[in-house]
Each structure stands twice: as C-alpha cells, then as structure tokens.
C-alpha positions in Angstrom: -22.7 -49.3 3.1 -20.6 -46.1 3.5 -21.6 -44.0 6.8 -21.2 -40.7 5.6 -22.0 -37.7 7.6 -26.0 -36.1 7.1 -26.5 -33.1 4.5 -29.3 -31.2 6.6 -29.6 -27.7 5.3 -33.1 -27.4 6.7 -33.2 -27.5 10.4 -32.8 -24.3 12.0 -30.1 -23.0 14.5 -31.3 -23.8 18.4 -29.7 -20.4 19.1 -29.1 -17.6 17.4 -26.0 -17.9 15.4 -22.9 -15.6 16.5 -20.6 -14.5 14.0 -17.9 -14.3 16.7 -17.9 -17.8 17.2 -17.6 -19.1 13.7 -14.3 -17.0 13.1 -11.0 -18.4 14.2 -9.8 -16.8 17.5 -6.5 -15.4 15.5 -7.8 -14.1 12.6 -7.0 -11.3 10.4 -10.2 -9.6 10.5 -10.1 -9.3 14.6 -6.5 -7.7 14.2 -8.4 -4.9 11.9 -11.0 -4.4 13.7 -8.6 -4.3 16.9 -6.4 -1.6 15.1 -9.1 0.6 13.4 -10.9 0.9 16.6 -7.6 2.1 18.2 -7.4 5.1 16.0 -8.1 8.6 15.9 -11.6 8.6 14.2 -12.7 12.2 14.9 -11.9 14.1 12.2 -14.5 11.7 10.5 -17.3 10.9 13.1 -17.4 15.2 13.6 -18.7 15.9 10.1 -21.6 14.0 10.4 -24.9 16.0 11.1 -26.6 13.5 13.0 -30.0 14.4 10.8 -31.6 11.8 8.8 -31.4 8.0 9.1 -28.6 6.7 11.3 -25.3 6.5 9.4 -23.1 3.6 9.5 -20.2 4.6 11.9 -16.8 5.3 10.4 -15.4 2.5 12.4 -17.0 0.1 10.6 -17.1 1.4 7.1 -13.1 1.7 7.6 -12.4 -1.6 8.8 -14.7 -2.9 5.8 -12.4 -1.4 3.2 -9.0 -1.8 5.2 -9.7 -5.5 5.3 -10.5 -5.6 1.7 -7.1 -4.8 0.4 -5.6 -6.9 3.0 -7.2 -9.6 1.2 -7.7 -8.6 -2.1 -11.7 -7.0 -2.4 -11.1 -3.5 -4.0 -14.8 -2.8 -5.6 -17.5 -1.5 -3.7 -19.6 -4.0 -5.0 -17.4 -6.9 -4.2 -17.5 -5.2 -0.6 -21.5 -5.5 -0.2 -21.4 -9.1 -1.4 -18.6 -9.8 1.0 -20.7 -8.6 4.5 -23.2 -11.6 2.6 -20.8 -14.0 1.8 -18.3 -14.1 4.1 -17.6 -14.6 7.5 -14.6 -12.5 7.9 -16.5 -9.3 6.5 -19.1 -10.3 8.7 -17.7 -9.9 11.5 -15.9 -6.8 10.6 -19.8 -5.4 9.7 -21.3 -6.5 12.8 -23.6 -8.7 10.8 -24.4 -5.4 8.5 -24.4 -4.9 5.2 -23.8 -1.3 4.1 -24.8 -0.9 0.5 -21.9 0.0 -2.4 -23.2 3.1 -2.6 -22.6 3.8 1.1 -18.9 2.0 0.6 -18.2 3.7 -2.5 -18.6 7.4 -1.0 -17.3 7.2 2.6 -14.3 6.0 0.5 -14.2 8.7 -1.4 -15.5 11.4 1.1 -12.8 10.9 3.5 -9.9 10.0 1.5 -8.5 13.4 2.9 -9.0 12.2 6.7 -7.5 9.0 5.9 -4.2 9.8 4.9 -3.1 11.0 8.4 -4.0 7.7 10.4 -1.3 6.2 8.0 1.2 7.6 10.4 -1.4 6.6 13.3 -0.5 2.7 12.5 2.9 3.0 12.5 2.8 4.2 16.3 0.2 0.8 16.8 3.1 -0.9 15.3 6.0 0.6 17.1 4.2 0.1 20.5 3.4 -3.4 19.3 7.4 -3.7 19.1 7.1 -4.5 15.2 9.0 -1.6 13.9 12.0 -0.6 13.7 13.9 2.3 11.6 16.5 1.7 10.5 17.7 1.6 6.2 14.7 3.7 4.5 14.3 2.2 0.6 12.7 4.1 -1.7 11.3 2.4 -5.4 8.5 2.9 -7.6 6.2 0.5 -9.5 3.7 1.2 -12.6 0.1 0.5 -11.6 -2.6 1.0 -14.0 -4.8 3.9 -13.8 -8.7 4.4 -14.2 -8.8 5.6 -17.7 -11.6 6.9 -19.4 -12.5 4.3 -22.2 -14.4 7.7 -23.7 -10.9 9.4 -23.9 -9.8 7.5 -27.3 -7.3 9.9 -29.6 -7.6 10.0 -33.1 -5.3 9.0 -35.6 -4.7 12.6 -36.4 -4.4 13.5 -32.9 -2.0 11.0 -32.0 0.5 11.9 -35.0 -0.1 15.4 -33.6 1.7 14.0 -30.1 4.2 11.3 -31.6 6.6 13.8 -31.2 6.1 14.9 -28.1 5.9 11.1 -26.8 9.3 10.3 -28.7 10.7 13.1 -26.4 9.3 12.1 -23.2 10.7 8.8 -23.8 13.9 9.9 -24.7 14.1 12.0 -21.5 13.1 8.7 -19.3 16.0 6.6 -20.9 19.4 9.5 -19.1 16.4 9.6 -16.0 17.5 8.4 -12.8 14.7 7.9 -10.9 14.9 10.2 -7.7 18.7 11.2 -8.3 19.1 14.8 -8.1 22.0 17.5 -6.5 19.2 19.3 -4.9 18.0 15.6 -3.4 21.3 14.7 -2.5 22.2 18.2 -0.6 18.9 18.1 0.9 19.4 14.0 2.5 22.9 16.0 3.6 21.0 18.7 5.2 19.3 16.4 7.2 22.0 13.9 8.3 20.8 11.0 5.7 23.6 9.7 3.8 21.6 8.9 0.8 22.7 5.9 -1.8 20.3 7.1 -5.1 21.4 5.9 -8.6 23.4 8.1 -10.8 22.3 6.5 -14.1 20.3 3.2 -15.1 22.9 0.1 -14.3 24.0 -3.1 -16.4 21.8 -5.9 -14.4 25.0 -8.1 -15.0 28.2 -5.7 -14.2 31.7 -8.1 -15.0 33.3 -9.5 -12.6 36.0 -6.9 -12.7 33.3 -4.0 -12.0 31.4 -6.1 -9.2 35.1 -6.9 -7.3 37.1 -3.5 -8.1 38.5 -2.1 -4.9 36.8 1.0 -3.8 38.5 4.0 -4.5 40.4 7.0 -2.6 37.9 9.0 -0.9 37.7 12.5 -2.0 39.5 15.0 0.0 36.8 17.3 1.3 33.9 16.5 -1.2 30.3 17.7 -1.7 27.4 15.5 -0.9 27.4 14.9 -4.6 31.0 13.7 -4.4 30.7 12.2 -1.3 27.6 10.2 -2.2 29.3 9.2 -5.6 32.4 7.4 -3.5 30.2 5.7 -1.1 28.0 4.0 -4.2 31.5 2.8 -5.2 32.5 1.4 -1.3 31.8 -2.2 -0.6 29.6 -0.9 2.6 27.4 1.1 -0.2 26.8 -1.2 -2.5 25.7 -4.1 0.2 23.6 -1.1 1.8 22.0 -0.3 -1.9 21.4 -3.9 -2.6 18.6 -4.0 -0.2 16.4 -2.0 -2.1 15.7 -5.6 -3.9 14.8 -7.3 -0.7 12.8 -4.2 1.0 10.4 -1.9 -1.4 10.3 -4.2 -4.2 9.0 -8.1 -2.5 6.5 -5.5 -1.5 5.2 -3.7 -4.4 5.6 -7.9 -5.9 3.2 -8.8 -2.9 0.9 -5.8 -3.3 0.3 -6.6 -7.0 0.4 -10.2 -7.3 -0.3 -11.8 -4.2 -3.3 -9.2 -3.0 -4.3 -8.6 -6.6 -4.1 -4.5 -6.6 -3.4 -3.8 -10.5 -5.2 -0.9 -11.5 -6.5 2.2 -9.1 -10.7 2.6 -8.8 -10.9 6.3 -8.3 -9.3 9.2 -10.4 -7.3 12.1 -10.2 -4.3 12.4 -8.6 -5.2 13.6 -5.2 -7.7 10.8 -5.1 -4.7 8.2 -6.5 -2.6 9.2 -3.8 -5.7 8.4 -1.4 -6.3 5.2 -2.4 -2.4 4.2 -2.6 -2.6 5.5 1.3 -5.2 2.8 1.2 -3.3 0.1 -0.4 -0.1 0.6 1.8 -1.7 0.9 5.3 -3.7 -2.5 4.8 -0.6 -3.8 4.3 1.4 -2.5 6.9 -1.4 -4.0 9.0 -1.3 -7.5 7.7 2.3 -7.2 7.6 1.6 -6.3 11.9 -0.5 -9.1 12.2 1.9 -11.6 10.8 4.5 -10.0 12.9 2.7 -10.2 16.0 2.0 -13.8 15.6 5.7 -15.0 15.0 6.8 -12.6 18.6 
C-alpha cells in the first residue's frame, strides 16, 4: 500500500497564519513594496480630506497596481481577486482587499502624481548601482487602444474618409520615424550626437552596402551632414545596431512576456499615464533582477 501524504483541509491553523512567512524571502513583491515605500508619496497622501471612512493609503493601492504589471494583472477586477487569491498580492495588501472600484479610481485619480516618481525609481536604481547612462535608444511599438465598440462608421462615412486614410498612409511610407533637421540641430545643441534614420532601410542591405568603406568626412558640415556621415562610419552603424538589442527585447517583453496588449483607460493624457505605468513596473522588475545577479 502506497503511503501517501494526508489531504486535511479541515483542521485549523494553531496560530494565526502570517502572510510574511508563506512568501519566499526574495521575492518580487517584497522588492515593490521595498521601493514604493521609498518614494515620494505626498503629493498623493496630501489630497486626501481625512473625512469619512478611513481610505486605503496610497502606499498600498500603488504597490497593488505596480506589481500587477510586473506580473501581468492589468484589470481592476483581476486586482481584487488577486489580494484573494494570491499570496504575493497579499502580502503587498497587508492581508486587504480594496475593492475594484477603489483600484480602478486611485488609478485613475492620480495618474498625474504618478508620472513624476518615474524619475524617483531611476535614482532607487542608480543608488542601487543598477544604472548606468550611457547609449540612449529610442523606438516605438503599436499597442492597442480602448476603443469604443459604440464608435462603429458607416459605410458612407468611411468612403467619406478613404481618401483621407489613403493619404495618411501614403505620408507614413517617406516617414522616418523621429528624423527631423530641427531634431537633429536640437541633439547638436545639446552635445548628443544623434544616429536617427533618414528613410526606412532594406532589412537585407548586399554585401557591398553592409562592407563599403566609410566615406570622406565632410569638411565643416551641419549636424544634418555630420549626422548623415557618421550613419555611414563603421562606429555608427555598430552604435545604431543596438537599438535591436536595447528598446525593442523590451517593448517584446512588455507585450508578450507580461501580457500588456491593449491600454484600459482612454485619452491621451490618460494613455501616457498608464504607459508611465507599464514602463516603471518594469524598470523595477528589471532592478530586482539586477540586484539579485550583483
């Protein structure tokens, strides 16, 4: 006869149970909550009345959402459940569970207050010896937005735009993404020698383009010119190849790995809250990964 272990889901604890001791001692969810109570809160905690029924503190309700886009709970639903479910978020809720409701308008409420502490985690990384700057990357990536379903055209409306659409189109294929004479005098202005794309590349260039010597350089060029050699320099194209191995494993990682496909709240001031969101959890799970290989 097989001794197997005893399935006892009756018998209650001796003690009362303790969160803290059921969560590993290196865990992601202690590094949040070590972090978020690190930062400069007040801006949030100051606009509260203190009338009423005690409010959850911003602490909490911050570490709560930060935690879920490190690991891939957006909704405010799948938040509440969470605090029920799972050890992790309770730990982060001190063994509460704030309603969606609650989760769903701090969010929202304090968007404006968050943005700021973005910066704040950068100096917890920096004095954590995790950052360094060095080559700044810049890249873009198309994430769904929170359309309204109610919003459906017409058929008449939409041959009423066709043309418009054809154009906007049109203009996207010549577009460069963030090249511009005004961009490139203004990276010059501020002692950045900048490496942006003049025109959408071959992803295969032949062999005579990928090993043709670099050129003269320009006898006292403008940025523009100066920029336009250095793409063509074996030094600036190595430097411009990291753009594939910096911005875009991330925005790869951010999507599929954490799950982030499509935004929850809408409007653009609002989008750019929630993408503040989105990039500081990772930053902070990047940090935690960081500090563990050191």
């Amino acid at each position: 006869m097989n001794n197997f272990r005893p399935i006892d889901r009756d018998t209650g604890f001796l003690l009362p149970p303790s969160v803290d001791e059921w969560l590993p001692e290196r865990h992601l969810a202690r590094f949040v909550v070590e972090v978020v109570a690190g930062l400069d809160l007040r801006s949030m905690t100051g606009s509260y009345r203190g009338s009423g029924e005690a409010p959850y503190h911003p602490e909490l309700l911050l570490g709560l959402i930060i935690y879920g886009y490190a690991s891939g709970v957006f909704s405010s639903r799948k938040l509440e459940r969470a605090t029920y479910d799972s050890v992790a978020f309770r730990f982060i809720a001190a063994n509460q569970h704030p309603d969606h409701d609650t989760i769903a308008v701090f969010r929202r409420r304090f968007l404006a207050q968050i943005a700021p502490l973005f910066a704040q985690v950068l100096c917890v990384a920096r004095e954590m010896g995790v950052l360094q700057l060095g080559t700044v990357a810049l890249d873009g990536t198309k994430i769904h937005a929170n359309a309204s379903r109610h919003s459906a055209l017409s058929y008449e409306h939409a041959d009423r735009i066709e043309a418009q659409l054809q154009a906007e189109v049109a203009d996207l294929l010549a577009n460069a993404g963030y090249f511009s004479e005004s961009n490139v005098n203004a990276c010059a202005a501020a002692g950045i020698a900048p490496l942006i794309a003049m025109g959408r590349e071959a992803h295969h260039p032949t062999l005579d383009e990928r090993f043709a010597e670099a050129p003269e350089p320009p006898t006292d060029p403008t940025p523009l010119e100066a920029m336009q050699h250095r793409l063509k320099t074996p030094e600036g194209k190595k430097l411009y190849a990291l753009r594939k191995q910096m911005p875009e494993p991330v925005f790869g990682i951010i999507k599929s790995v954490l799950g982030f496909r499509q935004f929850l709240l809408r409007g653009l001031d609002n989008v750019r809250g929630e993408w503040t969101l989105v990039t500081m959890a990772w930053n902070i799970k990047r940090m935690f990964v960081l500090a563990g290989a050191n």
